[in-house]
C-alpha positions as CSV (number, residue, x, y, z in Angstrom):
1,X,0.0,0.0,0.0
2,X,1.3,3.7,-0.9
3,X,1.9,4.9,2.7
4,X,1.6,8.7,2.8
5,X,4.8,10.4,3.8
6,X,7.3,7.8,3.3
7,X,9.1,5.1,1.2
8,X,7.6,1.9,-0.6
9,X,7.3,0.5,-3.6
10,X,3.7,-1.1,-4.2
11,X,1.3,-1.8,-7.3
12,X,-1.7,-0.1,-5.5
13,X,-2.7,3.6,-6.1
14,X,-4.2,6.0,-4.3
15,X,-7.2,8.4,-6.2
16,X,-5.6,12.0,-6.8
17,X,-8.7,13.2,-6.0
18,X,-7.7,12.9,-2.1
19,X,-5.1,15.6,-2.4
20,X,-7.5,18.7,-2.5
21,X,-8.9,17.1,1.0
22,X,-5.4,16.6,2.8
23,X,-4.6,20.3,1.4
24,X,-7.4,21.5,3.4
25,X,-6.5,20.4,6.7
26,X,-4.9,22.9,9.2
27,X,-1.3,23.0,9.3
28,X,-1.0,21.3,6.0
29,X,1.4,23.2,4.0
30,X,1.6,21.2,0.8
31,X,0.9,17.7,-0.7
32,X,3.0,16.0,-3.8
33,X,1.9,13.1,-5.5
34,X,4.5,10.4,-6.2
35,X,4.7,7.5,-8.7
36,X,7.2,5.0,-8.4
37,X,8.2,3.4,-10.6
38,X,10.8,0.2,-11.1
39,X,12.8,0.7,-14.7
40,X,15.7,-1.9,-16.5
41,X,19.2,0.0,-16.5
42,X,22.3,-1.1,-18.0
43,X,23.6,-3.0,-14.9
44,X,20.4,-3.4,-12.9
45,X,17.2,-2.0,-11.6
46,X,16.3,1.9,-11.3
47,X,13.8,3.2,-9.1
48,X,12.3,5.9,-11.2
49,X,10.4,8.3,-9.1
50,X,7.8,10.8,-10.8
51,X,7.1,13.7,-9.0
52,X,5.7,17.3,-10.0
53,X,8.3,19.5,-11.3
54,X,7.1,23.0,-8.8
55,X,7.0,21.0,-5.8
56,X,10.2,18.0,-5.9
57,X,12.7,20.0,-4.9
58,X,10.3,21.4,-2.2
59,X,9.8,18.2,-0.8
60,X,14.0,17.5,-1.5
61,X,15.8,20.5,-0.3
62,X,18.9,18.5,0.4
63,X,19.2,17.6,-3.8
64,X,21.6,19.9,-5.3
65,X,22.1,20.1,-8.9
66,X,25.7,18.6,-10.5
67,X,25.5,18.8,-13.7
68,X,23.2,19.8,-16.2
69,X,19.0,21.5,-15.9
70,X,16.6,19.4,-12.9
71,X,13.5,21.2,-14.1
72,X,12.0,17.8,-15.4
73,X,10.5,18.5,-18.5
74,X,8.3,16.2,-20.4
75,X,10.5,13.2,-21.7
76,X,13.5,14.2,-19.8
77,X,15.2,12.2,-16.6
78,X,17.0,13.9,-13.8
79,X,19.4,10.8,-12.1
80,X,21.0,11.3,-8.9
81,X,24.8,11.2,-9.3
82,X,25.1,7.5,-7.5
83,X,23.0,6.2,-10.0
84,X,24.7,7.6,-13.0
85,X,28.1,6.8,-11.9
86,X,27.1,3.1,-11.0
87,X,24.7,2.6,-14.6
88,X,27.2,4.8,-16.7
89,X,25.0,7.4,-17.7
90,X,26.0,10.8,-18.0
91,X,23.7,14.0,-19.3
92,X,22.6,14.1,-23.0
93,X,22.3,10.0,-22.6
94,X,19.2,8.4,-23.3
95,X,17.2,5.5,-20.8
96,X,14.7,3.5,-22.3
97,X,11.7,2.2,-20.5
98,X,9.3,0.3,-22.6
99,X,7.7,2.3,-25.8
100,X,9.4,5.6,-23.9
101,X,12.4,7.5,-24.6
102,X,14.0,9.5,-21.7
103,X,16.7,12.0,-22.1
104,X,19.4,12.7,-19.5
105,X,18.7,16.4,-18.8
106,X,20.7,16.5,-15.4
107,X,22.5,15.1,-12.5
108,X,21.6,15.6,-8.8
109,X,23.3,14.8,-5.4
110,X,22.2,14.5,-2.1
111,X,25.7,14.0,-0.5
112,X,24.1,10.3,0.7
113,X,21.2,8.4,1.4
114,X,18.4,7.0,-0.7
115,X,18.3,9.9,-2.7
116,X,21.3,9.9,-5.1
117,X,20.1,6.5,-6.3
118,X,17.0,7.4,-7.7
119,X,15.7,8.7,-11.7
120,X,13.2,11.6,-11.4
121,X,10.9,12.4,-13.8
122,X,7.9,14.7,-14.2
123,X,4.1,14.1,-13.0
124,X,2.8,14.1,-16.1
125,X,5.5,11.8,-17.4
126,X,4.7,9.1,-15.2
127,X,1.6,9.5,-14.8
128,X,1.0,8.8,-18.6
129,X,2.7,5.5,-18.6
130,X,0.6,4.3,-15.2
131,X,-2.9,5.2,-17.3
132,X,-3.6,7.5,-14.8
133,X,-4.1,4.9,-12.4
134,X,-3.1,7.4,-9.4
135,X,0.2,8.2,-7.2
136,X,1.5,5.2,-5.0
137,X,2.4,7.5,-2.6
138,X,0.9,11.5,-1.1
139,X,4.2,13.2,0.4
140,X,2.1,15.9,3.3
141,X,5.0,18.9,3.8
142,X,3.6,20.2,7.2
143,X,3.7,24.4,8.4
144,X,4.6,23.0,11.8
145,X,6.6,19.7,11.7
146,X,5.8,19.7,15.7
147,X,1.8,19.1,15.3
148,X,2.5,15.9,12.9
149,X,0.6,13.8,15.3
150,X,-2.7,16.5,15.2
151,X,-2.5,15.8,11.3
152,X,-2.3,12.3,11.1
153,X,-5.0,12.1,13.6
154,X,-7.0,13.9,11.0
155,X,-5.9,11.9,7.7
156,X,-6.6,9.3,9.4
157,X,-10.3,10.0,10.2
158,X,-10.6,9.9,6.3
159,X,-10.1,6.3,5.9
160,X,-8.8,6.4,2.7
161,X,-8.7,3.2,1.5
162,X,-5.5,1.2,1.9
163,X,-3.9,3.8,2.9
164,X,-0.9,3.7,5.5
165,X,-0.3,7.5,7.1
166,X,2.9,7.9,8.9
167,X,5.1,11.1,10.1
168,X,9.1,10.9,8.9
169,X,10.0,10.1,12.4
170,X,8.1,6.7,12.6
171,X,9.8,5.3,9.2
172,X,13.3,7.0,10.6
173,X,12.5,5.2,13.6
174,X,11.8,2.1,11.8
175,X,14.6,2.8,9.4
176,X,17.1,3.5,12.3
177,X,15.8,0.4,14.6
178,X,17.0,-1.8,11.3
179,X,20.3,0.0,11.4
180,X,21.0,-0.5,14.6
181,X,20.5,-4.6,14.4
182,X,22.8,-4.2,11.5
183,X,25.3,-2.6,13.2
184,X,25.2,-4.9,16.3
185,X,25.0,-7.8,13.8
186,X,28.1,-6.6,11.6
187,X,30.1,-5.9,15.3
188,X,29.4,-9.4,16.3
189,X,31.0,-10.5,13.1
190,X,33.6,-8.4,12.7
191,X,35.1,-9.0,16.7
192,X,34.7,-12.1,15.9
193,X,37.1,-12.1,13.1
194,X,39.3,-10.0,15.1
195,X,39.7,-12.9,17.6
196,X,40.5,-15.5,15.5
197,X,43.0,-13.5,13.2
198,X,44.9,-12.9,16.7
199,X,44.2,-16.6,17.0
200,X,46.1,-17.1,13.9
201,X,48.6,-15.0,14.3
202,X,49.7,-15.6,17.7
203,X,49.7,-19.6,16.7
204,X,51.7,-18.7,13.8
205,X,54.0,-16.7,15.6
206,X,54.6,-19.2,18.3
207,X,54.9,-22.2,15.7
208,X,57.7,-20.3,14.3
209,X,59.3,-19.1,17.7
210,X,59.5,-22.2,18.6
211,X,61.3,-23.8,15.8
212,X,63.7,-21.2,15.7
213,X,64.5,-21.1,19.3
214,X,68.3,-22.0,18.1
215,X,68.4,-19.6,15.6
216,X,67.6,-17.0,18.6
217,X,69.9,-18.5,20.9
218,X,72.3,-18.1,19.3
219,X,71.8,-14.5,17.6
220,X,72.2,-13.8,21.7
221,X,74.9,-15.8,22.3
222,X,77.3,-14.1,19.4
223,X,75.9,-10.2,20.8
224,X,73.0,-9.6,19.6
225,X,70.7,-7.8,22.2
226,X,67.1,-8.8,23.4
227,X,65.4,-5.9,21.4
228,X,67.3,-6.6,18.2
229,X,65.4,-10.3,18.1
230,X,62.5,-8.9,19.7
231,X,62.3,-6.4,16.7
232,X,62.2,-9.5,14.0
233,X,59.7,-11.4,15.6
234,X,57.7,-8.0,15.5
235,X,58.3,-7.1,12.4
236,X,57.8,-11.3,10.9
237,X,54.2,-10.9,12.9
238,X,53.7,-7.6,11.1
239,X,54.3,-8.5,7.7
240,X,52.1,-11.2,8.0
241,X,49.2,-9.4,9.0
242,X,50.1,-6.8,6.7
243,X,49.9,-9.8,3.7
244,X,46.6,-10.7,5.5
245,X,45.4,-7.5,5.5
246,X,45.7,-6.4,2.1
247,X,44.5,-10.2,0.9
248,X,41.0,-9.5,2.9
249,X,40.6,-6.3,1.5
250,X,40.9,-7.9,-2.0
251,X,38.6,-10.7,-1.6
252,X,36.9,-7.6,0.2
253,X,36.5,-5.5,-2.5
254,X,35.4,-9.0,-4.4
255,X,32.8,-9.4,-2.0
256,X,31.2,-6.7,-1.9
257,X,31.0,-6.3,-5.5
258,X,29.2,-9.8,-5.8
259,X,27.0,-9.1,-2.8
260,X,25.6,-5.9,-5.0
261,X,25.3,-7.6,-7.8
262,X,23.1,-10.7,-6.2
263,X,21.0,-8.0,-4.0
264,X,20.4,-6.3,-7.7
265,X,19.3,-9.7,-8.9
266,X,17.3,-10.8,-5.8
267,X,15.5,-7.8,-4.2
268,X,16.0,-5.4,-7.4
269,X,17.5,-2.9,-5.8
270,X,18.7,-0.2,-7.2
271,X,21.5,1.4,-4.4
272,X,24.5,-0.7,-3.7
273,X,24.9,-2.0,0.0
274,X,28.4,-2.6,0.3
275,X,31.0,-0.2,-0.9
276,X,34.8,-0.1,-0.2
277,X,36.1,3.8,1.1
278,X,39.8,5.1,1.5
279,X,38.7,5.4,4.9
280,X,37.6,2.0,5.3
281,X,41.0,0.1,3.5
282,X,42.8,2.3,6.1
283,X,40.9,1.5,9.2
284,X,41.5,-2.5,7.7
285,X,45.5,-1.9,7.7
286,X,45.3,0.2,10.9
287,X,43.8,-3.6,12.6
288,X,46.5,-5.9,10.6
289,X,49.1,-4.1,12.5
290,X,47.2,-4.1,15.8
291,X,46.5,-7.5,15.1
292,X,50.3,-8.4,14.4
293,X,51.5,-6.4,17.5
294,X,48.9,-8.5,19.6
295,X,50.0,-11.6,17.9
296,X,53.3,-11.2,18.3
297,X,52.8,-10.6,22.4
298,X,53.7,-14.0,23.4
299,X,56.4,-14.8,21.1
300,X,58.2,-11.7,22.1
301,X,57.7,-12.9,25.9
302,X,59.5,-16.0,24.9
303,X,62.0,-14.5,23.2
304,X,63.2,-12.1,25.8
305,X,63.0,-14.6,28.7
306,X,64.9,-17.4,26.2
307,X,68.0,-19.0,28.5
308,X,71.0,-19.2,25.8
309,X,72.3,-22.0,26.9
310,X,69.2,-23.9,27.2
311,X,68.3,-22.5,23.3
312,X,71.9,-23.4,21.9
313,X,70.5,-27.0,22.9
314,X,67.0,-26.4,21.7
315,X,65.9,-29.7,19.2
């Protein structure tokens, strides 16, 4: 069902006629009609959203223009700049969906979110290839955001038929609750992964110390000072996690390309939900050397307290 005031995709409409009523109520600054709409791109789905050309960048203030005219004329397509980077389109392009031609007039940005993966078109645009059926979805822009509850109370009382009314705070809410299991969900994982890479590489480490206990001993016995074999086995541990570290974020990179690729296929989205930063790869090498410096704790230990004698006889 088109719920009024926030995001869904659905087959059901809701009758235009309905919008003069909702305009009417007190505190209701403005209502916008929305058609959504799911199209085939070069590389997956778009969600194309159609929307009336004096009021969408009302109801999207944070949309700022890149490249190119956003007024959505008829037969034109305004695509947010994730989009066109990840289909390959760039303005003066054309999209095809069905019997419909749609030139690339402009590109728009949000910064992030939702927002910079979507096509927008005009109203009328949309509306023509839906047979007029009606919007899926009434965006209500509100004089006083504070008195959203007073509103929906009122909406509400119309019982319009199928209808779903909710404020921007209870989908945020939602939205945010789903987040937050992520996060705790991906945290899980990733400490985890943590603990058995300092598993690894602590077993590693020791495997190693231990079957070069000779080879130490006697780096001591001929001079060489604790800290001088300390530093190798720090520096062995850390070039192995270094080697680990750039490995995951290969198979990383892999990953997440294939896990956009299948969520295009399965759930047709059109965002990607994985994506590899500069900040992220860093934050990855910063725990590879954390993780070799941990790993290398023990070893180290055994090193400095090694008796040279004892070592020089070490099988």
């Amino acid at each position: 069902t088109g719920p009024v005031g926030t995001i869904g995709m659905t087959s059901d409409t809701i009758n235009t006629g309905w919008i003069s009523r909702i305009e009417a109520v007190d505190n209701v600054a403005d209502v916008c009609p929305i058609i959504r709409a799911q199209w085939t791109g070069k590389k997956g789905m778009i969600m194309a959203l159609g929307v009336e050309p004096m009021k969408w960048r009302t109801f999207m203030p944070s949309l700022k223009t890149v490249e190119g005219e956003t007024s959505l004329k008829p037969g034109q397509v305004v695509l947010g700049k994730g989009l066109a980077e990840a289909e390959g389109f760039s303005v003066g392009d054309t999209i095809k969906h069905g019997q419909t031609s749609y030139k690339v007039a402009g590109i728009v940005e949000a910064g992030a979110g939702f927002q910079d993966y979507f096509a927008y078109i005009s109203w009328d645009s949309a509306n023509s290839t839906t047979d007029g059926k009606g919007a899926s979805e009434l965006w209500v822009r509100l004089k006083d955001p504070h008195r959203d509850k007073e509103v929906v109370r009122k909406l509400e009382g119309f019982k319009i038929p199928g209808v779903k009314i909710a404020t921007r705070k209870d989908y945020l809410g939602a939205a945010n609750d789903y987040i937050e299991y992520a996060w705790y969900l991906q945290f899980a994982i990733s400490a985890i992964g943590v603990l058995i890479a300092i598993t690894a590489a602590m077993n590693t480490m020791l495997m190693s110390t231990y079957e070069r206990m000779r080879e130490f001993a006697t780096l001591r016995a001929i001079g060489a000072a604790r800290t001088t074999v300390i530093a190798m086995v720090l520096t062995e541990s850390i070039i192995l996690s270094f080697v680990g570290g750039f490995i995951g974020i290969f198979f990383g990179v892999l990953g997440s390309g294939l896990l956009n690729r299948a969520m295009i296929v399965i759930l047709q989205l059109s965002f990607p939900l994985a994506s590899i930063t500069v900040p992220l790869i860093v934050e990855a090498l910063a725990l590879s050397l954390f993780v070799g410096l941990v790993g290398a704790a023990i070893p180290s230990i055994l090193v400095w307290r090694i008796d040279i004698v004892s070592g020089l006889r070490w099988e």
